[in-house]
N, C-alpha and C positions, 0 to 999 in steps of 0.2 A: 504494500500500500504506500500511497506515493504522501508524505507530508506536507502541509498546505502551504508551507515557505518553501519550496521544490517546485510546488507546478505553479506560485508566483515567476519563480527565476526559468520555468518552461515557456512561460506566457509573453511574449515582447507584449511591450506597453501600447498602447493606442497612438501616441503622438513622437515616440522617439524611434528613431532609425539605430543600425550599431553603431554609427558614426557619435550619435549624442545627439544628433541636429532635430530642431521640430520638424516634422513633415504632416500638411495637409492633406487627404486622398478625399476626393466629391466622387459621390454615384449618384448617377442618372438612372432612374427607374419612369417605365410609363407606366399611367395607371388608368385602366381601362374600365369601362363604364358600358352595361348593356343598355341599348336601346327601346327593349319590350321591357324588362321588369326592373331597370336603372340600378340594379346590383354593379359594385364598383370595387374592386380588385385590382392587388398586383400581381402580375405572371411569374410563374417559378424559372421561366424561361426566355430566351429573347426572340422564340418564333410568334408570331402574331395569333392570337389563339381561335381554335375553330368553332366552338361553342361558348357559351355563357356558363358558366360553374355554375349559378345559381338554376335555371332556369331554362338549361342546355338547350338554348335555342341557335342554330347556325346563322341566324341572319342576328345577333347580336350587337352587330353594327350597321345595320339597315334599319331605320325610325319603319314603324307602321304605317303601311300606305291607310289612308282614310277613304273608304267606297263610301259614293252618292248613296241615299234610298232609293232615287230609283232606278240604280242598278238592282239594288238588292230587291226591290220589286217586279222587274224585269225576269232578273233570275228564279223566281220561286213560280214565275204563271209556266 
């Protein structure tokens, strides 16, 4: 078993390099947003995702087309 002053001295520090010098690092992440039920997530990956996690809809990024009534009155005679 490893003592908790050991996996300190395992651990580098957040802002120091071996040198001693500060260094900053920024990450970019996008955070995506579904269109049908506006569930908004970051991806574990950086391919563009195919469904909605929430609500696995593939048109996730297509808004809802909106039909006339009468269309929809059309459609049903």
């Amino acid at each position: 078993m490893i003592e908790k002053n050991k996996i300190q001295e395992l651990i580098p520090s957040n802002n120091q390099e071996k040198g001693g010098a500060e260094m900053e690092e920024q990450i970019t992440l996008n955070r995506y947003t579904c269109e049908r039920c506006s569930h908004k997530w970051l991806p574990r990956s950086e391919d563009k995702p195919t469904v909605c996690p929430r609500c696995k809809s593939p048109y996730w990024n297509n808004p809802r087309q909106e039909t006339s009534s009468s269309e929809n009155n059309n459609a049903k005679q």
